[in-house]
N, CA, C and O atoms as CSV, one atom per row, in Angstrom:
chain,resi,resn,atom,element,x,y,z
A,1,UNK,N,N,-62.084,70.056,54.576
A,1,UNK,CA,C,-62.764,68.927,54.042
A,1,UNK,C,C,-61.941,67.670,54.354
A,1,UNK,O,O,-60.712,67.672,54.284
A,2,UNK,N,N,-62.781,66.426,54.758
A,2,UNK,CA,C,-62.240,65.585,55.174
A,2,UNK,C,C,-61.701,64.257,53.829
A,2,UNK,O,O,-61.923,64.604,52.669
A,3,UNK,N,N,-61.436,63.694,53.912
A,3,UNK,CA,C,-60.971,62.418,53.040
A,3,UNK,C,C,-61.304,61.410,53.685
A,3,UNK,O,O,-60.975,61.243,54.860
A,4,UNK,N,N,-62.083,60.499,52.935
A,4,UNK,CA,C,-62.211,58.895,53.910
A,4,UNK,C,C,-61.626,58.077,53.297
A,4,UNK,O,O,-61.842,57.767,52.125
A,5,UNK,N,N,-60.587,57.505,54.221
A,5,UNK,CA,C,-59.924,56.662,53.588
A,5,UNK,C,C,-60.504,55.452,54.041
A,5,UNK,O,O,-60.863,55.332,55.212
A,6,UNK,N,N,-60.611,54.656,53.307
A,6,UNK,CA,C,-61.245,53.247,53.625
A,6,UNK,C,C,-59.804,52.427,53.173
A,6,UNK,O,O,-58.864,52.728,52.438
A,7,UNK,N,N,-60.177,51.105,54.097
A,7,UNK,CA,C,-58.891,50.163,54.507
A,7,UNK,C,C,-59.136,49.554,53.152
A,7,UNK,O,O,-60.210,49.263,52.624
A,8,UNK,N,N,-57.612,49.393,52.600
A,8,UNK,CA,C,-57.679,48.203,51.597
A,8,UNK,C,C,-58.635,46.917,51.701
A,8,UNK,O,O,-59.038,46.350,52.716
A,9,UNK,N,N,-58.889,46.611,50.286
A,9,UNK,CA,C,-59.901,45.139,50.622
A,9,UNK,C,C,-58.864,44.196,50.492
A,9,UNK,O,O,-58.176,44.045,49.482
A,10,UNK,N,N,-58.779,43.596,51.496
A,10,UNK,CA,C,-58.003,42.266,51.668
A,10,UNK,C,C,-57.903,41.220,50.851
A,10,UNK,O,O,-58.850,40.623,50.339
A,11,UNK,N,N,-56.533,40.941,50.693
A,11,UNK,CA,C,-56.148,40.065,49.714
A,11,UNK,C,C,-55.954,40.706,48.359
A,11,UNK,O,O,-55.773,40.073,47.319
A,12,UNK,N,N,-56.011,42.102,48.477
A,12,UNK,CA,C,-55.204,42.828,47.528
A,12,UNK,C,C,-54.666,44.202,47.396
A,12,UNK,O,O,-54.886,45.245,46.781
A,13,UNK,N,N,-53.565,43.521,48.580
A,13,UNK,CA,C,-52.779,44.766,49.250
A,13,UNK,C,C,-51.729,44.246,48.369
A,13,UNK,O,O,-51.750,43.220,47.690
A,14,UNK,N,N,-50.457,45.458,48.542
A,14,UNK,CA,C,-49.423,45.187,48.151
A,14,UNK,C,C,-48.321,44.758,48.730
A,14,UNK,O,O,-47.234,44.886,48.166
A,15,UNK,N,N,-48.467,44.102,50.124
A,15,UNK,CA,C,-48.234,43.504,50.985
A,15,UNK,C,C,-48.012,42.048,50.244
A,15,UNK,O,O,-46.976,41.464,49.924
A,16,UNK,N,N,-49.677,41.630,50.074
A,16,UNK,CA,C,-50.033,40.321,49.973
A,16,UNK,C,C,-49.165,39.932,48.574
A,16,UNK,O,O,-48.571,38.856,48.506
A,17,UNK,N,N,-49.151,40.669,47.738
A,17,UNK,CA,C,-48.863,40.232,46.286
A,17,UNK,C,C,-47.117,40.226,46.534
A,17,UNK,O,O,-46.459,39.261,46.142
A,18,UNK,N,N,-46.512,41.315,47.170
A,18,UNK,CA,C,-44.997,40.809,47.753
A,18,UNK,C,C,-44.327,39.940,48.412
A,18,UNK,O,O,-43.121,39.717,48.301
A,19,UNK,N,N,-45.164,39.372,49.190
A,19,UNK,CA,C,-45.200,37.892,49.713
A,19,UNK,C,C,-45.263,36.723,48.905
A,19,UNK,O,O,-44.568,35.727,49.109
A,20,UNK,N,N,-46.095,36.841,47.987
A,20,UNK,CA,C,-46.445,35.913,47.066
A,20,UNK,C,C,-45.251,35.520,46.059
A,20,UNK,O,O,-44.940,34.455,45.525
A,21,UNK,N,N,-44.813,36.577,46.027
A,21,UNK,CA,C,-43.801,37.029,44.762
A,21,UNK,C,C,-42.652,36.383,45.165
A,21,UNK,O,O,-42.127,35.460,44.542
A,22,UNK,N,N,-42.230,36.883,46.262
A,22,UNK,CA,C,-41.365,36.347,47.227
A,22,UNK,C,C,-41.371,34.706,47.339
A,22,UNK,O,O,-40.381,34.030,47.057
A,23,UNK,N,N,-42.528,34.199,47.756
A,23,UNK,CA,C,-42.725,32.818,47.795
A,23,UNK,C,C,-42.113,32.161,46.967
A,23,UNK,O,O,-41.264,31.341,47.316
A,24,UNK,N,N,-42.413,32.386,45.724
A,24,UNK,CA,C,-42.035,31.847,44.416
A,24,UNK,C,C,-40.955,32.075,44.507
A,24,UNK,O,O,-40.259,31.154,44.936
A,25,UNK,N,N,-40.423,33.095,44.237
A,25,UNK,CA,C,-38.635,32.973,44.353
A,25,UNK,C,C,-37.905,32.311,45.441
A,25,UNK,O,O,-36.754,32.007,45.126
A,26,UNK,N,N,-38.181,32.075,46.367
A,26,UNK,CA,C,-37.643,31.202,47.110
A,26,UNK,C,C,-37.705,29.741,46.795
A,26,UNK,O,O,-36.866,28.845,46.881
A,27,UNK,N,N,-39.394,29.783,46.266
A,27,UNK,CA,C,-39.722,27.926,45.919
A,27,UNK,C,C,-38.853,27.599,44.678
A,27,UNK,O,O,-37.945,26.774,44.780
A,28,UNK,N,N,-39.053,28.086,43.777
A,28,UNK,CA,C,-38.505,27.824,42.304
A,28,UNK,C,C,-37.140,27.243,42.317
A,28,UNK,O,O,-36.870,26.259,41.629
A,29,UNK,N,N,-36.008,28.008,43.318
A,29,UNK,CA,C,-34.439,26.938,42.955
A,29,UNK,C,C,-34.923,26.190,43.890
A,29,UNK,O,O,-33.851,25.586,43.944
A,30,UNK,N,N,-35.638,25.591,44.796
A,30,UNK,CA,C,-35.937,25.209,45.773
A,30,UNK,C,C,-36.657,23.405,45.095
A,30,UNK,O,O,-36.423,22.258,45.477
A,31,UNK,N,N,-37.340,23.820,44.255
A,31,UNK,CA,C,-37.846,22.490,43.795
A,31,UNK,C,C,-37.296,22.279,42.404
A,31,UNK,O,O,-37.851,21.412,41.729
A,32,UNK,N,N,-35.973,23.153,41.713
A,32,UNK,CA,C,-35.150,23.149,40.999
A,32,UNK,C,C,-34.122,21.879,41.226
A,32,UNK,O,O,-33.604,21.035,40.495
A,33,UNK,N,N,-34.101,22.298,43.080
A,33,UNK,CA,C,-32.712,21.708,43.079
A,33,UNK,C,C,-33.085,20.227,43.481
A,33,UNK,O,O,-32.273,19.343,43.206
A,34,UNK,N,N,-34.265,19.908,44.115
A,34,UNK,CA,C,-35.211,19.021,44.159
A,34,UNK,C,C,-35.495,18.114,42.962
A,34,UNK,O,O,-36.090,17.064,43.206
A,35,UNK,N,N,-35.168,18.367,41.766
A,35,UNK,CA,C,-35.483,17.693,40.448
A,35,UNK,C,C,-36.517,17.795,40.051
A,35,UNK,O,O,-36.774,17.135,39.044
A,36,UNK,N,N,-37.516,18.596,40.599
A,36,UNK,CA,C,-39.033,18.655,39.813
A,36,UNK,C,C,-38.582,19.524,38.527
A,36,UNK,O,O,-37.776,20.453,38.462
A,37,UNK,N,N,-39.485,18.822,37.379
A,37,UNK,CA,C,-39.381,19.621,36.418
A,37,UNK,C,C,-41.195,19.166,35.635
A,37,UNK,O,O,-41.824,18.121,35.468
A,38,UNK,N,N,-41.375,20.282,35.419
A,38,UNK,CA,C,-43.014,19.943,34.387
A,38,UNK,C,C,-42.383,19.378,33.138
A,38,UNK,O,O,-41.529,19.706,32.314
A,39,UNK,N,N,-43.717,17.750,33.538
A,39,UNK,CA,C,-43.455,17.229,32.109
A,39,UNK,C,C,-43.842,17.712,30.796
A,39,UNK,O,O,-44.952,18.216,30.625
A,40,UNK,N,N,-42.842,17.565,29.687
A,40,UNK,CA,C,-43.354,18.383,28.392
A,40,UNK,C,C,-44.040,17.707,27.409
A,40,UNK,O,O,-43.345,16.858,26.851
A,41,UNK,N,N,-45.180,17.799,27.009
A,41,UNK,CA,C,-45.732,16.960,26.081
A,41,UNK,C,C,-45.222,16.114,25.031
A,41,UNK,O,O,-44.346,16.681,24.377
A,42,UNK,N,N,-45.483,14.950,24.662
A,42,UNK,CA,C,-44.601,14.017,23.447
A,42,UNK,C,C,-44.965,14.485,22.037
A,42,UNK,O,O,-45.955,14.946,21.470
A,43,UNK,N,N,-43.782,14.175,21.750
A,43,UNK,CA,C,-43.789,14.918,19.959
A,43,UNK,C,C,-44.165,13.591,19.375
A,43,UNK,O,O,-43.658,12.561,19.819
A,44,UNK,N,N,-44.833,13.579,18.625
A,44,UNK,CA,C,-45.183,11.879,17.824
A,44,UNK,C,C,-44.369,12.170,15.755
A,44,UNK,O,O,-44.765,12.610,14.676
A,45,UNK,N,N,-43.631,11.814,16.105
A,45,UNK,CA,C,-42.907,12.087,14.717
A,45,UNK,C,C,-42.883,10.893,13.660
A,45,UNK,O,O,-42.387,9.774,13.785
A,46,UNK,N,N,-43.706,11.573,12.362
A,46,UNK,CA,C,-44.601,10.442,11.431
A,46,UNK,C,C,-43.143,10.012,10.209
A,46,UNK,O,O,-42.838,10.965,9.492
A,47,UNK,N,N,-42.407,8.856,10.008
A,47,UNK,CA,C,-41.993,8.583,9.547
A,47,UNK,C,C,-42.605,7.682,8.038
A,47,UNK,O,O,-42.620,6.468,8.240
A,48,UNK,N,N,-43.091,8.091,6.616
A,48,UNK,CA,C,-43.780,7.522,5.870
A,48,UNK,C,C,-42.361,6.679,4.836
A,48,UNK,O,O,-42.907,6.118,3.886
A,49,UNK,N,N,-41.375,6.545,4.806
A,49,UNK,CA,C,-40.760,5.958,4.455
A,49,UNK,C,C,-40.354,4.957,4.453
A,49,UNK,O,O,-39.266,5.255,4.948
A,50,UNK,N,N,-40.267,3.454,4.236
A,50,UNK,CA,C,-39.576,1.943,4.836
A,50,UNK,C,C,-38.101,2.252,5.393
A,50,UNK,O,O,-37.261,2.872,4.741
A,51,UNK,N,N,-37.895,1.737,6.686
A,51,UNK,CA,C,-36.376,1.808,6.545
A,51,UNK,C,C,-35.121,1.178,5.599
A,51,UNK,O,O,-35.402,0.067,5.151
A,52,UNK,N,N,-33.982,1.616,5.273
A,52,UNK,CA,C,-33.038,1.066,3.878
A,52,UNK,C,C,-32.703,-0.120,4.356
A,52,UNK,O,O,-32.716,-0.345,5.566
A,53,UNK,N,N,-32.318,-1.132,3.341
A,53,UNK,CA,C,-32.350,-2.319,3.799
A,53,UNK,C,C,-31.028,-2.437,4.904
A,53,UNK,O,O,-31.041,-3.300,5.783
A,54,UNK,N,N,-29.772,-1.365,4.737
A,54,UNK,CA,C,-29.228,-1.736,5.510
A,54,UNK,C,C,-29.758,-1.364,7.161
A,54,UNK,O,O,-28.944,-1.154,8.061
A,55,UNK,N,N,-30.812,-1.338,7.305
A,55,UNK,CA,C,-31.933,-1.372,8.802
A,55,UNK,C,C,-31.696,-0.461,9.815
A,55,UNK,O,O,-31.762,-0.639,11.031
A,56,UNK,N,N,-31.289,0.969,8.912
A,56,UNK,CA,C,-31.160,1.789,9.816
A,56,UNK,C,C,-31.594,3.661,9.510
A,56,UNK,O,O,-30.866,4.014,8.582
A,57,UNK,N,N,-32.204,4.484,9.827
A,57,UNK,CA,C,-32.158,5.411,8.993
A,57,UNK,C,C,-32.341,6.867,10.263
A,57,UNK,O,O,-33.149,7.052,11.173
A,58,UNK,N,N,-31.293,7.587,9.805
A,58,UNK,CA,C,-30.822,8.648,10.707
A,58,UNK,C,C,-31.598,9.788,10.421
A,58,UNK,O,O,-31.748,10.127,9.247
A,59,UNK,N,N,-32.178,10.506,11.465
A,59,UNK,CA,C,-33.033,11.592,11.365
A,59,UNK,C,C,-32.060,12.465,12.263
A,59,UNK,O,O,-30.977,12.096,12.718
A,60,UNK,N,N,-32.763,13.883,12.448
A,60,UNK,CA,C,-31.585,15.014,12.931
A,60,UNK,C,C,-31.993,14.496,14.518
A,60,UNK,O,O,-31.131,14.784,15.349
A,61,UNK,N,N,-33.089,13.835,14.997
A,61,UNK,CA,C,-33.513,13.898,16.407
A,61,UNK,C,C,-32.677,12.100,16.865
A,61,UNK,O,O,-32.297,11.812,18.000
A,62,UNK,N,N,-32.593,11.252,15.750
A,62,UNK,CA,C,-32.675,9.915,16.924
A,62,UNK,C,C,-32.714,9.392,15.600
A,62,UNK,O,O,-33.087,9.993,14.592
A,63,UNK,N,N,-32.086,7.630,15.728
A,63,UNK,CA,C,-31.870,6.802,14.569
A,63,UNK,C,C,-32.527,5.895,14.841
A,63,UNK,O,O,-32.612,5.357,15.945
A,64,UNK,N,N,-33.210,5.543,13.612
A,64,UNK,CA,C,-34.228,4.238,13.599
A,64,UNK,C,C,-34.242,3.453,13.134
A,64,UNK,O,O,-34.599,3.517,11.958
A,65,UNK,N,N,-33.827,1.994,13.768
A,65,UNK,CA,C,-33.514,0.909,13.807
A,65,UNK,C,C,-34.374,-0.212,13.375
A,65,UNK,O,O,-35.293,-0.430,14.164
A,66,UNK,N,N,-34.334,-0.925,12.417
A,66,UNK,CA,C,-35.262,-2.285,11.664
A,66,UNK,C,C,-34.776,-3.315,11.759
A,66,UNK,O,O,-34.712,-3.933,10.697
A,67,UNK,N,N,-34.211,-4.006,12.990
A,67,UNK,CA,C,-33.543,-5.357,11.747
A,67,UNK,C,C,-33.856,-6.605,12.978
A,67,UNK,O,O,-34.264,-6.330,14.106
A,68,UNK,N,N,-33.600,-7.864,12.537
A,68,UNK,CA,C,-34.007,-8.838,13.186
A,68,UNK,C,C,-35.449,-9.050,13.895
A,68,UNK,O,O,-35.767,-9.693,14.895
A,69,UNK,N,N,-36.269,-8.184,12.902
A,69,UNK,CA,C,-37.811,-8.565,13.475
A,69,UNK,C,C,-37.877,-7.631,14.875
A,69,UNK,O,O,-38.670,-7.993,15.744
A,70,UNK,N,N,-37.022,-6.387,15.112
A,70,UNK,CA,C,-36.865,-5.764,16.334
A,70,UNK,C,C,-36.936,-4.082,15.476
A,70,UNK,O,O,-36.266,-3.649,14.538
A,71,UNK,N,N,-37.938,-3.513,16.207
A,71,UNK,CA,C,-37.753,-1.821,15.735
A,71,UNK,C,C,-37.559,-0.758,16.909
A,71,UNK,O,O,-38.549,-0.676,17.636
A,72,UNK,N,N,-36.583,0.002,17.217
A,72,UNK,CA,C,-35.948,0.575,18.176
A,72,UNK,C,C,-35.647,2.110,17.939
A,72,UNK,O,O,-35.338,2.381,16.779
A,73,UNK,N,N,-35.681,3.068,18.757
A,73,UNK,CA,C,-35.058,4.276,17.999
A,73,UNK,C,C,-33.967,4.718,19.301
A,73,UNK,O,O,-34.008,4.306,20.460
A,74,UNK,N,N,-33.251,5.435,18.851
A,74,UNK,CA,C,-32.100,6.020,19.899
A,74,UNK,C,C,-31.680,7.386,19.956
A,74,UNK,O,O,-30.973,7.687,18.994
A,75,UNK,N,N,-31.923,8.475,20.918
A,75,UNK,CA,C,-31.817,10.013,20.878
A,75,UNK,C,C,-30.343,9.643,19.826
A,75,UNK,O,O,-29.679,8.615,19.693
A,76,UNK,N,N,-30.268,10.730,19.332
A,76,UNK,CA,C,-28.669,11.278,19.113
A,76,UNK,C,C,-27.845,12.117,19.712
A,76,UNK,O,O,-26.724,12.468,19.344
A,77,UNK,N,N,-28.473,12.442,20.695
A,77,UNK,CA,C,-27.809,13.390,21.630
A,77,UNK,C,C,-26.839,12.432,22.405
A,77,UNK,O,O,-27.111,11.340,22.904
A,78,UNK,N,N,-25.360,13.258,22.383
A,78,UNK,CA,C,-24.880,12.616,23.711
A,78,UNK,C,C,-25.021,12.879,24.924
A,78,UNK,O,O,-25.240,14.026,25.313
A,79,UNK,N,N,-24.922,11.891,25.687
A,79,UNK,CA,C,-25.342,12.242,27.017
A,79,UNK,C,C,-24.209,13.190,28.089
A,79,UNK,O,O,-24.450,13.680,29.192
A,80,UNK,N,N,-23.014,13.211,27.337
A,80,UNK,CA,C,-21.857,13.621,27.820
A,80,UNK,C,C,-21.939,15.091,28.012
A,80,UNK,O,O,-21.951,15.560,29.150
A,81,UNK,N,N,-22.023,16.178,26.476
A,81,UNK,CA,C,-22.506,17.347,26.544
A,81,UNK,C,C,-22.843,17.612,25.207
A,81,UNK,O,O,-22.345,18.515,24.533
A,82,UNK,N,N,-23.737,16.775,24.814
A,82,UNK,CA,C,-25.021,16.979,23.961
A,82,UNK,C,C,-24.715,16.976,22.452
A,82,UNK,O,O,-25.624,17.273,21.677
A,83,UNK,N,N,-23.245,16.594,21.892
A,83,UNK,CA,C,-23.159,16.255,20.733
A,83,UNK,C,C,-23.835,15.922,19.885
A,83,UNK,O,O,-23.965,14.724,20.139
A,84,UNK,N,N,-24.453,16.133,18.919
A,84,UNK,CA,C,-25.450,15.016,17.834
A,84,UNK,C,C,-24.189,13.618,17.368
A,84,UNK,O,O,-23.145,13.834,16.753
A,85,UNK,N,N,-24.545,12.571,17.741
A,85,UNK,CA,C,-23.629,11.303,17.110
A,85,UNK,C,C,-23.857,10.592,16.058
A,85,UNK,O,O,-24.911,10.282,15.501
A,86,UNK,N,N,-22.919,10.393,15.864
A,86,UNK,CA,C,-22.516,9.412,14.429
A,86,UNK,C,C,-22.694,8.030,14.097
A,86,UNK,O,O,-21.753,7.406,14.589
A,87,UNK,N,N,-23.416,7.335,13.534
A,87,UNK,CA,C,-23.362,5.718,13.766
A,87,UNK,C,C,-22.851,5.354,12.640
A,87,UNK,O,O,-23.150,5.687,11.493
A,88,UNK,N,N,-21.746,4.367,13.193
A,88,UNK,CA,C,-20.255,3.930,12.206
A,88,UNK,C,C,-20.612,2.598,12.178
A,88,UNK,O,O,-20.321,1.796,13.066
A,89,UNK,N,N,-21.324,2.308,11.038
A,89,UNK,CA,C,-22.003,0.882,10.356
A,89,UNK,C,C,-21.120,-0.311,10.280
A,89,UNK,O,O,-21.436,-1.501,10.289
A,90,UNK,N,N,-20.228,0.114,10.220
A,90,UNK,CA,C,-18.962,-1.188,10.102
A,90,UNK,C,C,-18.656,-1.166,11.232
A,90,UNK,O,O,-17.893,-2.119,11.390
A,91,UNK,N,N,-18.846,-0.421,12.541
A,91,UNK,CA,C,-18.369,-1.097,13.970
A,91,UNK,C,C,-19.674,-1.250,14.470
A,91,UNK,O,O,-19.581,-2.211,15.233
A,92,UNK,N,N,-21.016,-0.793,14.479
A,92,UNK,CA,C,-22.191,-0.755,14.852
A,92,UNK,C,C,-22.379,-0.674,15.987
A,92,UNK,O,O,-22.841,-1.446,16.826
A,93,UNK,N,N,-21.779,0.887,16.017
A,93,UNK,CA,C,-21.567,1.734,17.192
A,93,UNK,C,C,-21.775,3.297,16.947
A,93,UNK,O,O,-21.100,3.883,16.101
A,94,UNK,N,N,-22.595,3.853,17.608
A,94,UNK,CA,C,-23.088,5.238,17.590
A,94,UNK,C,C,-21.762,5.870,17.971
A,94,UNK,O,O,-21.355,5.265,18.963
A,95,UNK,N,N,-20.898,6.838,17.611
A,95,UNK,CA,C,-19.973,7.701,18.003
A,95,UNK,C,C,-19.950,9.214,18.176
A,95,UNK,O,O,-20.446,9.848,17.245
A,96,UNK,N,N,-19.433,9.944,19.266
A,96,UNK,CA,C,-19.765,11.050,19.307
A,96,UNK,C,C,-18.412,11.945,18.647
A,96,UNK,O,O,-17.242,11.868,19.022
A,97,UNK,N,N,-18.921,12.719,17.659
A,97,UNK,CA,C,-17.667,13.647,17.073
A,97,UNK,C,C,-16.523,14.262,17.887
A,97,UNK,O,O,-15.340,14.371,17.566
A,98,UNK,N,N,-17.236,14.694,19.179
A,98,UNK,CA,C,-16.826,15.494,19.813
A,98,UNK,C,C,-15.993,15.100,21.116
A,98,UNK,O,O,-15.209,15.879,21.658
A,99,UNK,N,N,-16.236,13.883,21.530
A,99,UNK,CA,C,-14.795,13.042,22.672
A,99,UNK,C,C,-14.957,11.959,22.419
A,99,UNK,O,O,-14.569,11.238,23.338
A,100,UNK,N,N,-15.456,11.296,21.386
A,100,UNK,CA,C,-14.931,9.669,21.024
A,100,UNK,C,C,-15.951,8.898,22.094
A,100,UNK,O,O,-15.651,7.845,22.658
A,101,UNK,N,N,-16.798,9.376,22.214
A,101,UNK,CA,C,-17.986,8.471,23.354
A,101,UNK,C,C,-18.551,7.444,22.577
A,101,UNK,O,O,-18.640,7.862,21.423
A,102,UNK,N,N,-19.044,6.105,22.690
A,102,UNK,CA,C,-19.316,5.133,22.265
A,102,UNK,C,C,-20.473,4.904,22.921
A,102,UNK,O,O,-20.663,5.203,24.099
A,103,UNK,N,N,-21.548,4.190,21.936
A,103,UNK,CA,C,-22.807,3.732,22.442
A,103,UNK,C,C,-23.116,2.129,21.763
A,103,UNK,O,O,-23.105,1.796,20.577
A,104,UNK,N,N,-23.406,1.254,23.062
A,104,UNK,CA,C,-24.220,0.298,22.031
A,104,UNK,C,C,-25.390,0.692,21.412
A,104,UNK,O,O,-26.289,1.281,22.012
A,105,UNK,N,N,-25.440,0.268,19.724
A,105,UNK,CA,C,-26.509,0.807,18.997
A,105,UNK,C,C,-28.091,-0.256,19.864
A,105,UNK,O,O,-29.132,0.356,20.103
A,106,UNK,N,N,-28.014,-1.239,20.083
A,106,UNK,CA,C,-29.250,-2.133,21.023
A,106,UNK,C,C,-29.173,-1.770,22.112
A,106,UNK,O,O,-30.192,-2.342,22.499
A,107,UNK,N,N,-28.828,-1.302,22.939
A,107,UNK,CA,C,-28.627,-1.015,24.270
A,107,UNK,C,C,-28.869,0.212,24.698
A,107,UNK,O,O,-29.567,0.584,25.643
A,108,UNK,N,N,-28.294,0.767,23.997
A,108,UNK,CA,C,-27.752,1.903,24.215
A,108,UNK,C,C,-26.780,2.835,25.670
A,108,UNK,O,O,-26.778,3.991,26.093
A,109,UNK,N,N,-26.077,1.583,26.020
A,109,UNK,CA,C,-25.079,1.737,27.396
A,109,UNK,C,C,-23.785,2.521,26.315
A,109,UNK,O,O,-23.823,2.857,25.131
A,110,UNK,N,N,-22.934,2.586,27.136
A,110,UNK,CA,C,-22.258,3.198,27.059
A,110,UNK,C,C,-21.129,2.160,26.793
A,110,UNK,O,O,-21.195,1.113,27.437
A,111,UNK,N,N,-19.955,2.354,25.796
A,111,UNK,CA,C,-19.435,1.506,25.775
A,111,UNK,C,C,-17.542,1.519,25.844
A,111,UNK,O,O,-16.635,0.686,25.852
A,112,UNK,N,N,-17.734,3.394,25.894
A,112,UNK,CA,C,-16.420,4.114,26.034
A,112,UNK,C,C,-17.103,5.616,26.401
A,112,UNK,O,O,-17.891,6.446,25.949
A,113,UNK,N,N,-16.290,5.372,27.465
A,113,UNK,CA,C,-16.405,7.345,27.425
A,113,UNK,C,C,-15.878,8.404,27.152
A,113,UNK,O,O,-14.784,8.026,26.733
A,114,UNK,N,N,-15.883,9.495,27.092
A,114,UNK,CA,C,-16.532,10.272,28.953
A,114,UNK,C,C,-17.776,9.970,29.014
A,114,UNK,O,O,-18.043,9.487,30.114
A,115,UNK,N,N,-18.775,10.047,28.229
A,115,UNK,CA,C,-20.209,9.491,28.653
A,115,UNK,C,C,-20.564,8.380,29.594
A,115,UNK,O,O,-20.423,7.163,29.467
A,116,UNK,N,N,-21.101,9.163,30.652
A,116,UNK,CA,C,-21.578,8.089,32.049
A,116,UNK,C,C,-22.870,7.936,31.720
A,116,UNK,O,O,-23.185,8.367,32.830
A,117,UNK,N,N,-23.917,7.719,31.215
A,117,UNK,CA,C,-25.467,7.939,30.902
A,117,UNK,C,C,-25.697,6.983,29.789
A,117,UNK,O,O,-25.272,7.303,28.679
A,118,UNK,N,N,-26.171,6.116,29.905
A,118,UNK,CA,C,-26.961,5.840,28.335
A,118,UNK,C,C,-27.992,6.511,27.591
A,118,UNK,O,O,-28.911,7.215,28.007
A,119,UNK,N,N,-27.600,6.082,26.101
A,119,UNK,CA,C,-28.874,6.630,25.446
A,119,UNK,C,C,-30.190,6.628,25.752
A,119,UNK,O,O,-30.683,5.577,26.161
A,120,UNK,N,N,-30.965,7.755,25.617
A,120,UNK,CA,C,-32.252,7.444,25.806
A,120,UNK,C,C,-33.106,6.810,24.499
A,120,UNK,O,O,-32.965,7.129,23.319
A,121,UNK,N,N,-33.830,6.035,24.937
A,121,UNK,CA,C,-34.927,4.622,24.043
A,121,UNK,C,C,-36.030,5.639,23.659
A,121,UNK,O,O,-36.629,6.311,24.499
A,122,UNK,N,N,-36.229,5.692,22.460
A,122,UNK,CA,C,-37.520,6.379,22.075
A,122,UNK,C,C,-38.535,5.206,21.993
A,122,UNK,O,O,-38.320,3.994,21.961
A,123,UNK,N,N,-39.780,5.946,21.965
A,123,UNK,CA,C,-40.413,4.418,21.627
A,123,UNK,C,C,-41.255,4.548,20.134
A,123,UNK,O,O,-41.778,5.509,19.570
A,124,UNK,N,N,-41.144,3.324,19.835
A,124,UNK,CA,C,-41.752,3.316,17.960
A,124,UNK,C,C,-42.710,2.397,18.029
A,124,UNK,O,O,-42.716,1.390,18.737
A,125,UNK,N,N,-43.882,2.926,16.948
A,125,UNK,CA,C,-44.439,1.692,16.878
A,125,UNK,C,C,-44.576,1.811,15.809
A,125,UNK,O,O,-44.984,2.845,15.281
A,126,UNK,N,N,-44.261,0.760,15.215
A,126,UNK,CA,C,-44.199,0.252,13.876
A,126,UNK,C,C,-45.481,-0.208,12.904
A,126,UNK,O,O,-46.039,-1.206,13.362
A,127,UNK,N,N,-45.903,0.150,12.023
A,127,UNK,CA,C,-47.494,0.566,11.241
A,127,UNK,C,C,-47.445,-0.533,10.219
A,127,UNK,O,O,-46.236,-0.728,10.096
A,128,UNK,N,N,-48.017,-1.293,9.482
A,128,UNK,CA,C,-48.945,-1.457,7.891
A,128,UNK,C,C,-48.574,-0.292,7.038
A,128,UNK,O,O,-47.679,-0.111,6.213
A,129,UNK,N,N,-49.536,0.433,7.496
A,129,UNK,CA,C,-50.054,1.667,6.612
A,129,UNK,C,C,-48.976,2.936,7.129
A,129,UNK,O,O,-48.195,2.933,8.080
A,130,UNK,N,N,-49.244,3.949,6.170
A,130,UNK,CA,C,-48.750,5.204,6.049
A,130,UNK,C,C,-49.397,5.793,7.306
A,130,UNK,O,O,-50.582,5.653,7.608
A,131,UNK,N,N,-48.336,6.572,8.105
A,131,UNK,CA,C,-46.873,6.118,8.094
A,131,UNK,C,C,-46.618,4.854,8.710
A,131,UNK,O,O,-47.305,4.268,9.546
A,132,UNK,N,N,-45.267,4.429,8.053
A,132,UNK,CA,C,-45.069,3.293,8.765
A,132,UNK,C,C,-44.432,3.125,10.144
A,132,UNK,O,O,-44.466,2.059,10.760
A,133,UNK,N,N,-43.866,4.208,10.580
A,133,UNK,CA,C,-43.345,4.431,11.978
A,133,UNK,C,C,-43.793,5.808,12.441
A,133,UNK,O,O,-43.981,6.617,11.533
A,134,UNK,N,N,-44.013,6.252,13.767
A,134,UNK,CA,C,-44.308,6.486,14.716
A,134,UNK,C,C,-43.332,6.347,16.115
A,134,UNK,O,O,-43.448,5.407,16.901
A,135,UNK,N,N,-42.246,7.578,16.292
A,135,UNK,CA,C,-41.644,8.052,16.534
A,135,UNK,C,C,-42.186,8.769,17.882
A,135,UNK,O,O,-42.896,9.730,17.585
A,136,UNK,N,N,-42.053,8.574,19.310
A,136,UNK,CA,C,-42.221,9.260,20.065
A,136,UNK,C,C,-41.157,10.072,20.782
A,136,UNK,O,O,-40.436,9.490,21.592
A,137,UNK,N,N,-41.001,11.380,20.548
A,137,UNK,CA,C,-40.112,11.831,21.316
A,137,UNK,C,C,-40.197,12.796,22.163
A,137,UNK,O,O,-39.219,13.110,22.841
């Protein structure tokens, strides 16, 4: 008795799908090293509180700034190797625990290092109503 073998239907051999597979692993450090990265959606973080009058109020993500008719927010991450930082009100300067990195709190440049990077600028928009800030991060 005979057997009929009939030819794979094309385009789903196991050929084709090893190639494919392959592809990808080659592309992936490939547009890694390229800098593509998928953008990740924005977190909108609802702040219902006024800021304290001394015009500043620290969350675990980024500090948010009120004063002179200007509203600003600033990651807390350092840019150095990722410390959460400290903002020292009497020098009014963000500091990092961990190598003494300095940030202008308006700027957010750098103002001592090792940190080569400035802070990254969140953006706020400032409300009337509940909440009163609006936190994009």
């Amino acid at each position: 008795m005979k057997k009929n073998h009939q030819p794979p239907e094309k385009g789903n051999t196991r050929r084709t799908l090893l190639t494919f597979l392959g592809t990808l692993a080659f592309l992936y450090p490939v547009l890694q090293f390229a800098g593509f990265k998928i953008p990740k959606k924005p977190t909108y973080v609802n702040i219902s509180k006024p800021v304290p009058a001394t015009g500043y109020l620290v969350t675990t993500g980024f500090i948010l700034f009120d004063r002179d008719n200007k509203c600003w927010a600033l990651s807390r991450t350092c840019t150095h190797l990722g410390c959460k930082l400290n903002y020292q009100e009497d020098k009014d300067i963000l500091e990092c625990p961990c190598h003494q990195s300095r940030f202008n709190v308006e700027t957010g440049q750098v103002v001592k290092g090792p940190a080569q990077k400035p802070l990254t600028f969140l953006p706020v928009e400032k409300r009337q109503d509940d909440p009163l800030y609006v936190v994009t991060t």
